[in-house]
C-alpha positions in Angstrom: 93.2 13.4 -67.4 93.8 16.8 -65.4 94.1 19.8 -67.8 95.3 23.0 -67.7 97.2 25.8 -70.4 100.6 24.6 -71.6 103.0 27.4 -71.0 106.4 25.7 -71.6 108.2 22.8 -73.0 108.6 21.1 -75.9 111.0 22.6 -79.2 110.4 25.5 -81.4 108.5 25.0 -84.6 111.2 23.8 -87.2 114.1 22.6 -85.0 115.0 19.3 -85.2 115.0 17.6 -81.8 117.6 15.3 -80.9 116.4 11.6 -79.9 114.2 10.9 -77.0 116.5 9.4 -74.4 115.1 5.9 -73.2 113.9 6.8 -69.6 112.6 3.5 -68.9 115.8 2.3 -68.5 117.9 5.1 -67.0 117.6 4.9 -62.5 119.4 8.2 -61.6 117.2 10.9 -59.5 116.4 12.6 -63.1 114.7 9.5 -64.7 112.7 8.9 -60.7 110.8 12.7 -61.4 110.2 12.0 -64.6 108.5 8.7 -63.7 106.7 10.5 -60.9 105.0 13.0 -63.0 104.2 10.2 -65.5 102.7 8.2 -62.8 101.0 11.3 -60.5 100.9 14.0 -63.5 100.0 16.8 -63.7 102.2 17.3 -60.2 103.6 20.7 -58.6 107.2 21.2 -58.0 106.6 21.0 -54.3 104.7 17.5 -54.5 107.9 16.0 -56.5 110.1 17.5 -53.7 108.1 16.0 -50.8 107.2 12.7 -52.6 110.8 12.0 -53.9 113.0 14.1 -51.0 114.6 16.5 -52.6 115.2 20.1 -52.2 113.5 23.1 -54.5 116.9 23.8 -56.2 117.8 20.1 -56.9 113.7 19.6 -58.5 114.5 22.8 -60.6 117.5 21.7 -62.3 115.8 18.5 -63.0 112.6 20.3 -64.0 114.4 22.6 -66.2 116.7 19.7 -68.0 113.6 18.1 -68.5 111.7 20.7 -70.2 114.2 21.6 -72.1 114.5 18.3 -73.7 110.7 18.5 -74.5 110.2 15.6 -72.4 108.0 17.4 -69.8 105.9 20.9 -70.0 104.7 23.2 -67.3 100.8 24.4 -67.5 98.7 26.6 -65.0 96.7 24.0 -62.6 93.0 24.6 -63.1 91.5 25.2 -59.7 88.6 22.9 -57.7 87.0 25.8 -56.7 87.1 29.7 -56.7 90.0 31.1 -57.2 92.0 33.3 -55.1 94.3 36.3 -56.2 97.7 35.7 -57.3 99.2 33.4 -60.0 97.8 30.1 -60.7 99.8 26.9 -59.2 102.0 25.3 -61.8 101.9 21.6 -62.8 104.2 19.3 -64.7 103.1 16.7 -67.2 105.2 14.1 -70.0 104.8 15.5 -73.0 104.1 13.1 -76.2 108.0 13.1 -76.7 108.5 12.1 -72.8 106.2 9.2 -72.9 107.8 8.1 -76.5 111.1 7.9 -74.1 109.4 5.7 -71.7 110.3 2.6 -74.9 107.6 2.4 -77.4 109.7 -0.4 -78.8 109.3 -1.6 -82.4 106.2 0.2 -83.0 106.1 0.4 -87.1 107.5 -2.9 -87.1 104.6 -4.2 -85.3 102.2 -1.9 -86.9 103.2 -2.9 -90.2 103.1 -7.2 -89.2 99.1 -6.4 -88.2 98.5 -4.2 -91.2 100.1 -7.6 -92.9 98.0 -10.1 -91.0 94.7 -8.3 -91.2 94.9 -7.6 -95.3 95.8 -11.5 -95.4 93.8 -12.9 -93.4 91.4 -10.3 -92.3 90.2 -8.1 -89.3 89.2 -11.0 -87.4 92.9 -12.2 -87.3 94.0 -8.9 -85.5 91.6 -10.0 -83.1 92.4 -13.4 -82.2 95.7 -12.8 -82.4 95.5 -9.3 -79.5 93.3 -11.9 -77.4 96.0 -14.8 -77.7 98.8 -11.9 -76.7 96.4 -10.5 -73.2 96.0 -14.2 -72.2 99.7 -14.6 -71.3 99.4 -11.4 -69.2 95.7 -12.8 -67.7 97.9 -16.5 -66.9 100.2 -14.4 -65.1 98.1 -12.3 -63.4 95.1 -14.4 -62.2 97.2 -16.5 -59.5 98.2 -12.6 -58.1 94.3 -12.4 -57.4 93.2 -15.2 -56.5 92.2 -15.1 -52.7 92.2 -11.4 -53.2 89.1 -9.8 -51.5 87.2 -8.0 -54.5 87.5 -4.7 -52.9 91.3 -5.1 -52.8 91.4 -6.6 -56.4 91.7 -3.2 -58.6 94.7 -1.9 -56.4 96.5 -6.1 -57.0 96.0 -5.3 -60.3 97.5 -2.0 -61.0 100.5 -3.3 -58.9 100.9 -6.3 -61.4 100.1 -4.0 -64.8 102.6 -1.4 -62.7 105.5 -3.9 -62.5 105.0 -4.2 -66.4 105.2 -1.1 -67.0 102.0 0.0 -67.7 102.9 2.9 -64.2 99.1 2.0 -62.9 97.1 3.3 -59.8 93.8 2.9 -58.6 91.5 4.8 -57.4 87.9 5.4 -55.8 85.6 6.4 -59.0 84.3 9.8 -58.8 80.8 9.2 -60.8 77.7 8.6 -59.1 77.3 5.2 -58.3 80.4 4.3 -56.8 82.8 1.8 -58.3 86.4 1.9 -58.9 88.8 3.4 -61.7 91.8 1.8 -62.6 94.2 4.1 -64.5 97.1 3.1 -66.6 99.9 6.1 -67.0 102.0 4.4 -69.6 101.1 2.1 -72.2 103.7 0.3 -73.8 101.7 -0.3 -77.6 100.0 3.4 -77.4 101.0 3.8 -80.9 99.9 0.2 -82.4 96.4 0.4 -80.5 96.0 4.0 -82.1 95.7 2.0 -85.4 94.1 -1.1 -83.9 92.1 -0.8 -81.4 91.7 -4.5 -80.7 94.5 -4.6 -78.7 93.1 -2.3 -76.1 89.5 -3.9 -76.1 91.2 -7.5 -75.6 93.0 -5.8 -72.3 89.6 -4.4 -71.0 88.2 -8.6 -71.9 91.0 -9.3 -69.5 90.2 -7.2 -66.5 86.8 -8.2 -66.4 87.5 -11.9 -66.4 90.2 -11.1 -63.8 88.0 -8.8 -61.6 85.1 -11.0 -61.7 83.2 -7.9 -62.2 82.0 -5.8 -65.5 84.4 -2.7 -66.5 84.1 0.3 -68.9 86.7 2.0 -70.9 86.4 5.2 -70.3 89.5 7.1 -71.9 92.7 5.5 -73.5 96.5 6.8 -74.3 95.9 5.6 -77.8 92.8 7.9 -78.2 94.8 10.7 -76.9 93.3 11.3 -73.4 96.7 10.6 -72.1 95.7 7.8 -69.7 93.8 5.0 -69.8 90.7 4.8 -67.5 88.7 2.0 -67.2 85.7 2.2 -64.9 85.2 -1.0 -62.0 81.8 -2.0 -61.4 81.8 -2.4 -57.2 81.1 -6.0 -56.0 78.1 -5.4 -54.2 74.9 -6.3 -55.6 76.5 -7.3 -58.9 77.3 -10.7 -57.3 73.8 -12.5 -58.4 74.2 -10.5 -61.4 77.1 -12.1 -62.8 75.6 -14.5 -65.7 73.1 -12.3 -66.7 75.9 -9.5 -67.1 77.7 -12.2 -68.8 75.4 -12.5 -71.5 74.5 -9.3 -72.0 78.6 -7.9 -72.1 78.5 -8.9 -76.0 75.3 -6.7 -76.5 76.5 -3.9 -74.2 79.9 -3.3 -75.3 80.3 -1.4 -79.1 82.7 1.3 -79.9 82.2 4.2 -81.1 83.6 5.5 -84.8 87.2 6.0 -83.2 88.0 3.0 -81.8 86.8 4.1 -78.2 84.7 1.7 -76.5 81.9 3.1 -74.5 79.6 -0.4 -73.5 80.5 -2.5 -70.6 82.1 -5.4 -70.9 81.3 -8.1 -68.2 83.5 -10.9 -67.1 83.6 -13.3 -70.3 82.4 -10.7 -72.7 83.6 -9.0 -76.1 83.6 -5.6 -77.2 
């Protein structure tokens, strides 16, 4: 996730904020900048104005509605490279409050039903039951792939997570060795997986059956890095590799005292 100083946005210490509209459901021109800066933040003004057509007064006003809810905050960019003299560029990010108004629906309820389910029937039924609740998204995804060259497979699959909501992109992976990164914006059960991990380390199961190829975790929403990264192993030369990656994805993948997985999980392997 792209960093930088938080300047503005969000309420004062000790005032009471009103409820968090539900963006995911509003369409106007307000609710389209706010999705943009969930999907492309941190963004600067000018980007939103170029990307969404609309002039500097008319992103302002939305900006500044925005901010003023606490559903977005401004920060200074952090540069690439040296940096020249004058002010740093301003970006826009959701704030926790602005993500919570993208529908984190029925969150304790669902918290409470695993915290239920794993003191009766223990930690292996939180399990089994997040793998049973991916394989309905894997059914529905898998015929969206298949045929799909595997360099063009990432990109099919942030479209299908994106039209669930999940606002995904990919991208060309910036660590040595090439590869992918898919990165997930939103994630409707943030709050659940904060408290059960198993939910997101039956979704990274999932991409790796789907891809045909092993992934990593790298970052998460419910850890707090504020997106969810998972790493794509590129096709080439892991082709003849595949069943010995298969059997090793058990061994490989652990997690680390926070719930973060940091192995790699190979097509048909746990965390």
């Amino acid at each position: 996730m792209s960093g930088g100083q938080k300047t503005s946005g969000g309420s004062a210490p000790g005032v009471p904020r009103a409820p968090s509209p539900d963006l995911g459901a509003e369409t106007g021109t307000r609710a389209r900048v706010a999705r943009l800066i969930l999907e492309q933040g941190p963004i600067t003004a000018s980007s939103l104005g170029e990307r969404l057509g609309l002039t500097p007064a008319a992103i302002r006003r939305h900006l500044d509605n925005l901010m003023g809810e606490g559903l977005v905050e401004a920060r200074d960019a952090r540069p690439l490279g040296r940096r020249g003299r004058g002010r740093p560029a301003r970006v826009f990010a959701v704030t926790e409050a602005g993500r919570d108004a993208f529908v984190h629906g029925y969150d304790d309820l669902a918290s409470s039903a695993l915290r239920f389910l794993a003191e009766r029937a223990g930690p292996g039924a939180v399990t089994e039951f997040a793998r049973r609740q991916v394989a309905e998204l894997e059914e529905r995804y898998r015929p969206l792939l298949e045929g799909v060259p595997p360099q063009q497979r990432v990109r099919k699959l942030a479209e299908a997570l994106s039209s669930d909501g999940y606002a995904a992109a990919a991208d060309r992976a910036p660590a040595p060795g090439g590869g992918q990164q898919l990165c997930q914006h939103h994630c409707p059960v943030g709050h659940v997986a904060a408290e059960f991990p198993e939910l997101c380390e039956a979704e990274v199961e999932a991409f790796a059956r789907l891809l045909g190829t092993p992934v990593r975790r790298l970052a998460t929403i419910a850890h707090g890095d504020g997106i969810c990264t998972t790493h794509v192993t590129p096709q080439e030369g892991t082709q003849t590799s595949t069943q010995h990656s298969t059997e090793a994805g058990a061994a490989s993948g652990t997690a680390d005292g926070d719930g973060r997985e940091s192995g790699r999980l190979s097509p048909g392997g746990s965390a």
